[in-house]
Structures are given as C-alpha cells and as structure tokens.
C-alpha positions, -999 to +999 in steps of 0.1 A: +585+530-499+558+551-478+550+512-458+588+511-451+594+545-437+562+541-416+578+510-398+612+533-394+588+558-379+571+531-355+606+517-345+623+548-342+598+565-318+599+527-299+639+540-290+630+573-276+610+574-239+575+563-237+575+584-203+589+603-181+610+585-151+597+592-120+624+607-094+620+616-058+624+654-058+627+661-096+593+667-119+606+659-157+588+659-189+603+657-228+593+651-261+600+650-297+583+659-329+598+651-360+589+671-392+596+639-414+587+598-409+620+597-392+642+621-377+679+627-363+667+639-326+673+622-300+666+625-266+670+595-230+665+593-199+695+570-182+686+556-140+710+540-124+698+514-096+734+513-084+730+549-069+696+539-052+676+569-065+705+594-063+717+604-097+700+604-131+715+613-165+694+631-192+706+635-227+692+653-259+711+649-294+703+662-329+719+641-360+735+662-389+702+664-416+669+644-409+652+612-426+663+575-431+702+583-426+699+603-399+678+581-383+703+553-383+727+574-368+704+582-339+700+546-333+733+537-334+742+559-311+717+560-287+731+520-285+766+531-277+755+551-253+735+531-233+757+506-235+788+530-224+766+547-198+763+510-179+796+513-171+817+533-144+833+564-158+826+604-157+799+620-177+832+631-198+849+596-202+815+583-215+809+610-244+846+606-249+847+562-255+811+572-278+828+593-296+853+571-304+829+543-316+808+567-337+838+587-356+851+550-366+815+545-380+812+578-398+843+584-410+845+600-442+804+607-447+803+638-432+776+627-409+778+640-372+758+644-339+761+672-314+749+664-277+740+678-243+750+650-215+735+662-182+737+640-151+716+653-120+732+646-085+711+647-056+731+636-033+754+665-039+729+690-056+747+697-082+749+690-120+777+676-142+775+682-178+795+674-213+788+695-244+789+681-280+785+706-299+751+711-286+733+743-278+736+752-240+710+737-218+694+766-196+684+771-161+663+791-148+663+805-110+630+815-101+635+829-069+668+854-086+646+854-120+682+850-134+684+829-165+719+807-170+735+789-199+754+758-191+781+762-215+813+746-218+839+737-243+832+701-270+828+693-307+803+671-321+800+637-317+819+621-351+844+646-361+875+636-343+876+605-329+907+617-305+888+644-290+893+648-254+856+659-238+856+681-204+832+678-177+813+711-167+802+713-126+774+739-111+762+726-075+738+751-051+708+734-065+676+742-050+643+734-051+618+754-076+645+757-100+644+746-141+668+731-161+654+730-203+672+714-226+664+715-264+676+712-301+679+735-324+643+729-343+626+751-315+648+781-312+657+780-355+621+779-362+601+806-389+569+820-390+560+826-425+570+862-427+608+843-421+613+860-390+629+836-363+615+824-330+647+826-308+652+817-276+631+848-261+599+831-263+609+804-244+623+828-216+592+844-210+577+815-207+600+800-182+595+834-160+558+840-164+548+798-158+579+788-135+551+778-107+534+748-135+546+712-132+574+709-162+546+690-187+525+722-183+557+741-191+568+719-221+530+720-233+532+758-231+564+764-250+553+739-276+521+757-282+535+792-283+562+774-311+531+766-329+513+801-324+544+817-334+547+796-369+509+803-380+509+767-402+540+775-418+560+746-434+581+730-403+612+721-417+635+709-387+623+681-357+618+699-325+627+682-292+626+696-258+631+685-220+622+702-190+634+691-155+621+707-122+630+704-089+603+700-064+624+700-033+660+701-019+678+680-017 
C-alpha cells in the first residue's frame, strides 16, 4: 500500500509544473506542498503559441478532501482543462464546458473542485478572470500600497453542471505590480496554540518585500507559514503562485 501511494505521489507531482514559464515582462513562481502522498491541489501554467508571447493563463484549484480520491479528481480535471483550454473560447466558456464534463463524472459523490482561472493579457494589460468557488486571487499595487481582491460571482467546479460562469475584467496593469494566488491550506493554517494564520501575514509580506523577484516572495511567505505553525501537525496542502510584472506593457 505505502509502494502504491508513493507511485501516485511520483505521478501526481509529474502533472503539476516542473518550472516556471518564462514570459517577456512577467517574473512568476508557484508551488505546492501536499500534507499527504497525494493531494487535491492543483495548480498550471497554460502558453499559447497562437498569441506569440501575448497572453498566458494561470490556474490554481483545490479538490474537495485530500489523498487517493482527490487526487484522481485533480487529474482528471487538470485533463479537461487542458484539453478545453486548446480551444478558442473565453476564460468563462472554458470553466463553463469543464464544468460540464466534471459534474457528469461526479455526480452524486459529493466530490467538487473550486478554481481560480486567471489569463494575463499583455497586449491589452489587463486581466480576465473566472471564479470557482475559489478564494479571491490578490493584487497588490506597490506604488498606491493598496491591496485588491479579484472577486467575482461562481460555484465550484462539480455541483451543477448547468451553471453559467462570468468573466471578471481589470486592465491599467503596470509594471512592479503582484498578482498571488493561493488555496486555502496557507491562509486556514494553525499554529499549535489553534490560532489561525490569515491572510495578514501574507500582506505584510507582499508590502515589506514587493521589490524581490516573485520566487523570493513565494520563499518568504512559505517560510513565515512555517514560522508561524512552530512544527505543528499540517493538516491541509498548501499551494501558492506569485506573478510579477517587470515592465509595461
């Protein structure tokens, strides 16, 4: 049992990024850490040669649970969406069509996914996003030290295979500023007095580090996490993406 789940760790962790992509104008780092052999998180990084360098889409999930089940349902959609993504459509008709797939395959278990679909647009310096259910990805404006959710309206992935997702729109973006996205692992987390790490910690550290490249910034919140729980018993995967622009565009 312990050799099987160690090959579902090794081909899991095959599926997620082995590196960041490198884009003209955008410094990006992720990762994921999962508190079991296999975990529900999920997070891609999806290029487009057909927009020569102009778009990119970045996407975190988090599957209902962790372990063996949840693991499948990462997989499975993380195919869906690729394969989905390939084709023309808004960020909106593409969570929408792998939605439909994925309630038709969990219908009935009670398994779902929430998700965070962000596609960067250089050519137009903005950003287009869907929300499953997800927590709001933030950004952060160095130069107005103001800190933004990108919210908007979406259920998670699974539930209702009818459901009709929106696309979200922000444009005026500049260089210098920081878009995090994360799962709920980071922000749920407890040191062992039980006292919860919020999303606080990872706002100061946006504000005080915003100048470091975005691995330096992903390193730091990860090691004030680990501060912060003292060897306590991590009981959730924790997955996080940073993106920073390095120039206008």
């Amino acid at each position: 049992m312990q050799r099987s789940l160690e090959v579902a760790k090794e081909v899991q962790q095959n599926l997620l990024p082995r590196s960041a992509p490198t884009v003209e104008g955008l410094d990006i780092a992720g990762t994921s850490l999962y508190c079991d052999e296999t975990g529900g998180d999920y997070y891609d990084y999806i290029e487009f040669k057909r927009f020569g360098g102009a778009r990119i889409d970045v996407v975190i999930g988090d599957v209902s649970g962790h372990g063996v089940s949840s693991a499948l349902l990462m997989a499975t959609t993380r195919a869906f969406l690729r394969q989905r993504a390939a084709l023309p459509g808004t960020t909106a008709e593409i969570i929408s069509d792998v939605n439909r797939q994925l309630s038709r395959d969990v219908a009935d278990s009670g398994s779902f996914m929430t998700m965070f679909y962000l596609m960067i647009d250089k050519a137009g310096a903005c950003l287009h996003w869907v929300r499953a259910g997800h927590d709001p990805a933030i950004l952060y404006d160095p130069e107005t030290s103001e800190i933004i959710e990108l919210k908007g309206a979406g259920i998670a992935l699974g539930v209702d295979e009818d459901y009709a997702f929106t696309e979200n729109l922000r444009g005026d973006l500049r260089a210098g500023q920081i878009v995090l996205l994360g799962t709920d692992g980071i922000w749920e987390a407890r040191n062992p007095a039980g006292e919860m790490f919020g999303k606080e910690g990872i706002y100061s550290v946006l504000r005080e580090h915003a100048d470091l490249s975005a691995q330096a910034i992903l390193d730091k919140i990860i090691e004030k996490l680990r501060v912060f729980q003292a060897g306590g018993v991590v009981e959730d995967d924790v997955t996080l993406i940073v993106v920073k622009t390095t120039e206008a565009f």
